[in-house]
TIFITOR-117156 format. One record per residue (C-alpha): residue in one letter; x, y, z. Coordinates in steps of 0.5 Angstrom, whole numbers, padded with zeros to 4 digits, always signed. Layout:
N
aXYZ;...
END
This chain:
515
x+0069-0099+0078;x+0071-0100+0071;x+0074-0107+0072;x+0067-0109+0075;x+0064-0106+0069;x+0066-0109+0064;x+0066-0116+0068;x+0073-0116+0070;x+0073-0121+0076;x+0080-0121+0077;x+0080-0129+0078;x+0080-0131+0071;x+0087-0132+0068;x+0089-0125+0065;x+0085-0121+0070;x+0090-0118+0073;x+0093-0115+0068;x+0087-0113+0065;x+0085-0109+0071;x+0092-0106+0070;x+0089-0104+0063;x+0083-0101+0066;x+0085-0097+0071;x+0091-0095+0066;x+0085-0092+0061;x+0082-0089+0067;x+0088-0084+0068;x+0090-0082+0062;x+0084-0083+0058;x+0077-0082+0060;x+0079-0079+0067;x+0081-0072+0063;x+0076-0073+0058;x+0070-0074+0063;x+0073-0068+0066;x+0073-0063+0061;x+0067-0066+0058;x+0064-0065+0065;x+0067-0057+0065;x+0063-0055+0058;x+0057-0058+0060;x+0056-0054+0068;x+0060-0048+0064;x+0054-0048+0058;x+0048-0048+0064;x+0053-0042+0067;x+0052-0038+0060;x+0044-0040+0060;x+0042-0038+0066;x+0047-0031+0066;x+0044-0030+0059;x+0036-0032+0062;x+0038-0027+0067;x+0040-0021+0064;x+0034-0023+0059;x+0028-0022+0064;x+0031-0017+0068;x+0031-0013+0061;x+0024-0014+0059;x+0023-0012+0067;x+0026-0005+0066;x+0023-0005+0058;x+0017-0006+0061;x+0017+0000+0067;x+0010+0004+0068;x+0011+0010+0063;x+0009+0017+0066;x+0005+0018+0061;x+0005+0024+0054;x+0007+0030+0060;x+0012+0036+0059;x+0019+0034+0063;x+0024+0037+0065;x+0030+0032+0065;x+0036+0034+0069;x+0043+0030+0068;x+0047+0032+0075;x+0054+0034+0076;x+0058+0039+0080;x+0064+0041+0076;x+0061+0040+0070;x+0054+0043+0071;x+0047+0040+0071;x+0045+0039+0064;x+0038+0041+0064;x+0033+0039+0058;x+0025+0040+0057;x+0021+0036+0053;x+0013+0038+0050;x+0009+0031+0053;x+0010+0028+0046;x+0017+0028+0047;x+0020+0033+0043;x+0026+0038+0047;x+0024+0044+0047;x+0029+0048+0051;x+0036+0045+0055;x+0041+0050+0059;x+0047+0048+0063;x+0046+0050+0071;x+0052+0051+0076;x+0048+0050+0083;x+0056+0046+0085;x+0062+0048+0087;x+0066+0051+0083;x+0061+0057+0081;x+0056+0057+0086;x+0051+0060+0082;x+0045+0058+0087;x+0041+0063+0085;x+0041+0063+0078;x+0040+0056+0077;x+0033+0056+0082;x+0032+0061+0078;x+0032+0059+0070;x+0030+0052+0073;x+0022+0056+0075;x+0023+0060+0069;x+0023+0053+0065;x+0018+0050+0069;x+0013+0056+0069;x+0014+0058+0061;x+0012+0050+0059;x+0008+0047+0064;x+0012+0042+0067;x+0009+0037+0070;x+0016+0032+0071;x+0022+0032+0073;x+0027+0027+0072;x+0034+0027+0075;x+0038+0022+0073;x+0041+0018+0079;x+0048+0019+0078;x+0053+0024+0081;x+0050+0029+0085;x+0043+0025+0084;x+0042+0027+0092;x+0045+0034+0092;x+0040+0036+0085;x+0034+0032+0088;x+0035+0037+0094;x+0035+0043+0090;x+0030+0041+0086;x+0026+0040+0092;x+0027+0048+0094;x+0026+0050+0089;x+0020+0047+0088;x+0018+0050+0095;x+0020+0058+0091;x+0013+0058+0086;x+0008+0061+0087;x+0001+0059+0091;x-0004+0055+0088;x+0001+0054+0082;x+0002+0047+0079;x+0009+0043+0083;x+0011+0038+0078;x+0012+0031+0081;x+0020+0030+0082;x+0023+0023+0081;x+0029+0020+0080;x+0031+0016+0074;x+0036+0012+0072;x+0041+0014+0067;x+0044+0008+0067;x+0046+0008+0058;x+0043+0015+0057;x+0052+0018+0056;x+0052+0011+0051;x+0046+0014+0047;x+0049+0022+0048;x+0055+0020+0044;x+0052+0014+0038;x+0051+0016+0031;x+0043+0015+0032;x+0043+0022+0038;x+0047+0026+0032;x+0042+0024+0027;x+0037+0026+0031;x+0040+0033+0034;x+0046+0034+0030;x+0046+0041+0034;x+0046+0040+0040;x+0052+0039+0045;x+0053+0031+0047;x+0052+0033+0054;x+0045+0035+0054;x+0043+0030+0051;x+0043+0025+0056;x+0038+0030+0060;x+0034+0029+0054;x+0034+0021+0054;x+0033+0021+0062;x+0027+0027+0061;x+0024+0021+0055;x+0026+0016+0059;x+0021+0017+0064;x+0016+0019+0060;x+0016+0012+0057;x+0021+0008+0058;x+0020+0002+0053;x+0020+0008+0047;x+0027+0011+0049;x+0030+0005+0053;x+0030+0001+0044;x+0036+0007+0042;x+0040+0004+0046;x+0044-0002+0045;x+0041-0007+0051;x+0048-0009+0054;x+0050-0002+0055;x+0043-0002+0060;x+0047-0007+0065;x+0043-0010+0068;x+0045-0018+0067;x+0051-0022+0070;x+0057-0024+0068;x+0055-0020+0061;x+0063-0020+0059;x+0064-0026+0060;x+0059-0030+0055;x+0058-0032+0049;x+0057-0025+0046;x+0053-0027+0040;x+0048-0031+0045;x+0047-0025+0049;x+0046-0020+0043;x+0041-0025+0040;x+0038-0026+0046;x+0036-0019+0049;x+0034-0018+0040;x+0029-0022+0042;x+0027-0020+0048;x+0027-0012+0047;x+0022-0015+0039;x+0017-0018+0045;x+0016-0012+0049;x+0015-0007+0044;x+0011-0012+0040;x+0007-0013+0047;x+0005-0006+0049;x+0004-0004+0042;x+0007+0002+0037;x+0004+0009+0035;x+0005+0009+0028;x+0005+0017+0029;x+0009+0019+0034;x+0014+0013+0035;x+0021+0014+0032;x+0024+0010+0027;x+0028+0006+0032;x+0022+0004+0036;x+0019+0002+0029;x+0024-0002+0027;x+0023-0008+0033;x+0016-0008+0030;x+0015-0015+0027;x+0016-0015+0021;x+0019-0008+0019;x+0026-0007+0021;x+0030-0001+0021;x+0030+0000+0013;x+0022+0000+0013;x+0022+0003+0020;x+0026+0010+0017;x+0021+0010+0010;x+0015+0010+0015;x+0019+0016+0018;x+0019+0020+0012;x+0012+0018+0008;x+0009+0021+0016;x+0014+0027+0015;x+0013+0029+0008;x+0005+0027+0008;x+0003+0028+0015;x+0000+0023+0020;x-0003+0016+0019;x-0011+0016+0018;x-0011+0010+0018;x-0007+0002+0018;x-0009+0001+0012;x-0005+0007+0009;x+0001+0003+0011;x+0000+0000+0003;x+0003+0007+0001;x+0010+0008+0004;x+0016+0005-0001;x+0018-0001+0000;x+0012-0003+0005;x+0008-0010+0002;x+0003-0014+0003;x+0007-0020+0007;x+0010-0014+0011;x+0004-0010+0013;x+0000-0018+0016;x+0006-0018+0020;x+0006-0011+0023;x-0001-0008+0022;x-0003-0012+0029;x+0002-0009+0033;x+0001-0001+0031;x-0004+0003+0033;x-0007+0010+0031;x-0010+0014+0036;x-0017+0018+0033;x-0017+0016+0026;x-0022+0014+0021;x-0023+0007+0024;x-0024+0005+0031;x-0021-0002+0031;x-0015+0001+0028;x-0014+0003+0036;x-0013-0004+0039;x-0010-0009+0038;x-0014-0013+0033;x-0012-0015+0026;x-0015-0011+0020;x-0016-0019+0018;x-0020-0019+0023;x-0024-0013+0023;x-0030-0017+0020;x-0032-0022+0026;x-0031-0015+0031;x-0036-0012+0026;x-0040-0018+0027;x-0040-0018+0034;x-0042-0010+0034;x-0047-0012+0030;x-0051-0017+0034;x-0051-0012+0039;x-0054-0007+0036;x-0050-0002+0037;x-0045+0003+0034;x-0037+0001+0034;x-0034+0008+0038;x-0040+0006+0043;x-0038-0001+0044;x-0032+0000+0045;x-0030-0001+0052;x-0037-0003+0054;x-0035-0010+0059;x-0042-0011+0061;x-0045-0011+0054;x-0039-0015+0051;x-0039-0020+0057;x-0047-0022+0055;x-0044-0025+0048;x-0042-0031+0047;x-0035-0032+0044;x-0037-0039+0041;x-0043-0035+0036;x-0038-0032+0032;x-0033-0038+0031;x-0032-0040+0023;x-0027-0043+0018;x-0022-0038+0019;x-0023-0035+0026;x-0022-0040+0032;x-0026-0039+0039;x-0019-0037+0042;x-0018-0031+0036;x-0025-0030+0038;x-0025-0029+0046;x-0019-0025+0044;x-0022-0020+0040;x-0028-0019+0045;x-0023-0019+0051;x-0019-0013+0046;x-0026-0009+0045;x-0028-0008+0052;x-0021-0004+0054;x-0018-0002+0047;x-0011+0000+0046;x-0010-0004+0053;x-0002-0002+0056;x+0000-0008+0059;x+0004-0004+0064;x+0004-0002+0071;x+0001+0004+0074;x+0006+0008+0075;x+0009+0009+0082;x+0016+0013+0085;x+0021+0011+0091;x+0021+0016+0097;x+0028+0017+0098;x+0029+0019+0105;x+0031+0026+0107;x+0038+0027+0111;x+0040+0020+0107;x+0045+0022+0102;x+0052+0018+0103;x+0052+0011+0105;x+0056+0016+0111;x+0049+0017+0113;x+0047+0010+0114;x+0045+0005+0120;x+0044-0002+0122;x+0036-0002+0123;x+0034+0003+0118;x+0029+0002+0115;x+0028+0006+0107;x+0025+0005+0101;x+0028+0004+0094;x+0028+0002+0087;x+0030-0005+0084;x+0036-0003+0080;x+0039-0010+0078;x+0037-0018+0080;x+0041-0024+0079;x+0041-0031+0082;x+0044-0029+0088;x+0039-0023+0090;x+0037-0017+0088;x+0040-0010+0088;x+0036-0004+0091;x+0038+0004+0090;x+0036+0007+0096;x+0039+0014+0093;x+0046+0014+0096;x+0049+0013+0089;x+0052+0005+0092;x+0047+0000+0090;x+0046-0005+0096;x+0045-0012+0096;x+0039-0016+0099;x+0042-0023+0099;x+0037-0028+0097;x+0037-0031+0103;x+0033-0024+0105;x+0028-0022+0100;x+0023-0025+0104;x+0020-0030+0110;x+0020-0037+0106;x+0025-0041+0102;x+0026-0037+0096;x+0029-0041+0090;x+0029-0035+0085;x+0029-0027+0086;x+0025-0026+0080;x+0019-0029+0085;x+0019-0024+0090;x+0022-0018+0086;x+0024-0016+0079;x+0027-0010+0076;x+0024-0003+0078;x+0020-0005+0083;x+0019+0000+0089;x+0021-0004+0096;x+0022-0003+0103;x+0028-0005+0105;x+0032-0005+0112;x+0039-0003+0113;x+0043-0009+0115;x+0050-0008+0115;x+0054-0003+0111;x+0062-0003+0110;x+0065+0003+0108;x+0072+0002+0105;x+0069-0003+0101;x+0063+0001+0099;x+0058-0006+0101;x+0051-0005+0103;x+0047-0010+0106;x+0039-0010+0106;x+0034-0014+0108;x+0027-0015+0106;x+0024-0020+0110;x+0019-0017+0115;x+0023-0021+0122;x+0029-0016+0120;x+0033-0021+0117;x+0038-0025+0122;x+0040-0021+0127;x+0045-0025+0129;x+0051-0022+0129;x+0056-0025+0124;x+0063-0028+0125;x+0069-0023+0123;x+0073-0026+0118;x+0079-0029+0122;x+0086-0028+0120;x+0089-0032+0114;x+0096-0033+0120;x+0091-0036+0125;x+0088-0041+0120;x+0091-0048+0121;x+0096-0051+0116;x+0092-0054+0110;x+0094-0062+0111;x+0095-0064+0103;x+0091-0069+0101;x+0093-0075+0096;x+0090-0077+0090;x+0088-0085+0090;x+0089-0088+0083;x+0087-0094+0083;x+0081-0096+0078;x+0076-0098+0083;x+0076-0091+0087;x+0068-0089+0087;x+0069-0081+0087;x+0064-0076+0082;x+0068-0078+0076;x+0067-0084+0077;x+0061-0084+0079;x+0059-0080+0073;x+0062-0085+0068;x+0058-0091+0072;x+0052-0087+0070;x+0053-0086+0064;x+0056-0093+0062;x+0049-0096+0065;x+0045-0090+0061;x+0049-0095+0055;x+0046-0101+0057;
END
């Protein structure tokens, strides 16, 4: 192949030997090269596309529906240990933590319903997050009878099995001992699970995302990719859903753009020693905050009932002269105006255009004032695990369950399905047409319908289908015994220089690209 390449038609005087040159030069030279260079080229798509997934399954759980500003009780399970209990107030402050006993060794049945009532009645708790880790089933059944023991007519809190995955992280770093230099490390774990259903986004940013592990072959990519990637990713989020500039942490603050964890801990201490913003404008005040920093963050803060209206959307305090044009052509006050979509919708964006302020800025201003403060999150919705379903003993081909994505990959997507083994829905499985890309069909923390196809015991394996014919029925072949196997035949490897195999191939392609 080369030889023709290059003219070399082997009737010339010379021809053979420069035949004999050439594939000479292809065995000891280019073959290897082309070889490795071909090596680097699909290992480098292999780290893009592991990173791409990592990354869009993050801002997926990021980007989780939010419970909402409710009293929680969250509870991390565990038999020998206990169950570590912590109560929040619905802004997320923890309020009371205990260590219960239901389990083996202690058996204290008793006095664990009990004080579990006791918390639930003293702080009106709404939720109850149970983290998904050991004795997740045997907790979520306790909670449930103890939920059946409160009174008639009283209020039954919403129990909902949480992920824990990089709450014992969190528990354990620097920024948990800051935060509660006094509590043990144990209960804070059932405080982040608490949090972490309130609003995931905003306790989800105190952990660093690769210890989330929701990617694939994470170890095994180039780390600082990986990190500046997922960096990128949890700034994006938190820049999307928007920040209240009273109630966020410093962490949470330091993804706002423009801010960082320097600024983000000033904020903290001027809201601390000042008390609440009134207004963005405020955001002047605070030590080392100036004017570059505050046009870069203030669109992405929110106050809540604060001197200025706009100061509750997402529209930029440069901006606040075309909103109160806008307000003015309607002849009606800012509160009132705001979230009416019948009468912002009889406007016409191309009247409030000028130098500064373009018809897309203007359409966006007018979309943000008819729903003010807008969370780009789902509503908020729970798995129903299956009663009697708690181990994968408990599992049968044909059942059909519902469960939570925990992890999607390129291969299919994982569901937990509440038997502490996450099973797998193979591409092939996630629904009745040809799908190229899981993230089409699911993305992490969807609640789905899954039916049970194959479960391994030994191997903990469980596979599920999602497809509404019930996936292939058919049954597979067992995998045959390697001594039954007929003798590999060795293959030998021609040399010679005019072989067309993919190297070959791949060289002719790119001699022709030269050309």
């Amino acid at each position: 192949m080369i030889a023709a390449e290059i003219g070399i038609s082997g009737d010339g005087p010379g021809d053979r030997w420069l035949r004999e040159a050439a594939g000479w030069t292809w065995r000891t030279k280019l073959s290897l090269t082309m070889y490795m260079d071909l090596l680097g080229e699909l290992r480098r798509r292999a780290h893009e596309e592991a990173i791409a997934v990592f990354a869009r399954n993050l801002k997926d759980l990021l980007l989780a529906a939010p419970a909402g500003a409710r009293p929680t009780l969250g509870l991390d399970p565990g038999i020998r240990t206990g169950v570590k209990a912590a109560v929040v107030d619905a802004t997320g402050k923890l309020v009371e933590t205990a260590t219960l006993y239901p389990f083996q060794p202690k058996n204290d049945l008793r006095g664990a319903e009990a004080k579990v009532v006791e918390m639930i009645r003293r702080h009106g708790v709404e939720l109850i997050a149970i983290g998904n880790g050991t004795a997740s089933r045997e907790t979520e059944r306790l909670v449930a009878d103890i939920l059946r023991l409160l009174p008639e007519g009283a209020t039954r809190p919403v129990k909902v099995v949480v992920s824990e995955a990089g709450a014992s992280v969190y528990s354990a770093s620097e920024l948990a001992a800051r935060e509660f230099p006094d509590l043990d490390v144990s209960l804070r774990g059932a405080v982040s699970i608490a949090r972490r259903l309130q609003d995931p986004l905003a306790e989800l940013v105190k952990i660093e995302p690769k210890s989330i592990g929701v990617g694939q072959y994470q170890h095994d990519v180039d780390q600082r990719r990986l990190s500046q990637t997922l960096e990128a990713v949890v700034e994006d989020a938190v820049n999307a859903v928007g920040v209240d500039l009273n109630t966020a942490s410093a962490p949470l603050l330091s993804h706002v753009a423009g801010l960082g964890p320097r600024l983000a801990e000033a904020i903290v201490a001027h809201r601390d020693a000042t008390g609440a913003f009134a207004a963005r404008k405020a955001l002047l005040k605070v030590p080392g905050l100036g004017p570059k920093a505050f046009e870069q963050a203030a669109g992405f803060l929110r106050i809540r009932d604060g001197d200025e209206p706009l100061d509750a959307s997402a529209v930029h305090p440069e901006a606040y002269g075309v909103a109160r044009r806008i307000v003015a052509a309607c002849g009606r006050d800012l509160r009132a105006l705001m979230g009416d979509s019948a009468a912002l919708k009889r406007l016409r964006a191309e009247d409030f255009v000028d130098d500064t302020f373009g018809l897309p800025t203007v359409r966006d201003i007018l979309v943000e004032l008819e729903k003010p403060g807008r969370d780009p999150r789902p509503g908020f919705k729970t798995a129903a695990f299956a009663d009697g379903v708690e181990d994968i003993k408990d599992l049968k081909p044909g059942m059909m369950l519902e469960g939570t994505v925990t992890n999607v990959a390129a291969f299919g997507a994982f569901v937990d399905i509440g038997v502490h083994q996450d099973g797998l829905v193979h591409i092939s499985q996630l629904a009745d047409r040809f799908v190229k890309d899981p993230h089409e069909v699911v993305k992490a923390g969807d609640v789905v319908k899954v039916r049970v196809m194959e479960v391994d015991i030994p191997r903990k394996r469980i596979g599920l289908s999602m497809r509404k014919g019930g996936g292939d029925s058919a049954p597979r072949p067992a995998p045959r015994d390697k001594q039954c196997r007929p003798p590999k035949q060795k293959t030998h490897i021609r040399a010679e220089p005019a072989g067309n195999g993919a190297l070959g191939a791949a060289l002719q392609a790119a001699m022709k690209r030269k050309d």
